[in-house]
C-alpha angles and dihedrals in degrees: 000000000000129000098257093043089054092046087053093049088047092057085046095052087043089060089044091057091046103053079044094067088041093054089040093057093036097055085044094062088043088058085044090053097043094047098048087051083052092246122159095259091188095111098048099049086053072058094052091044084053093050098052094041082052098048090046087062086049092050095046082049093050086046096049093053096047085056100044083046081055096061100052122099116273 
């Protein structure tokens, strides 16, 4: 992959990360709320457990692509 591809994958994986953290909190706040209306939250932590494994693949990406930018002549 060229420099600018990978620059553009890496903007791409930089978006991914941070709609990660966004989903993450959110669904956190929706656990918190079902559980203070007393509310089985078991659904919606199997969500959460989905979101952060998901958010681990976009960090390892992000984290790719940082290295393989790295390696390119300055």
């Amino acid at each position: 992959m060229d420099k600018a591809t990978t620059l553009a994958h890496l903007a791409l994986a930089e978006r991914h990360v941070a709609r990660g953290y966004e989903h993450i909190a959110s669904q956190i706040r929706i656990i918190a709320s079902l559980a203070n209306g007393g509310h089985d939250t078991a659904v919606a932590e199997n969500l959460l457990a989905t979101f952060e494994d998901i958010q681990k693949m976009h960090l390892a990406d992000r984290d790719r692509l940082k290295k393989e930018l790295a390696e390119y002549p300055r």
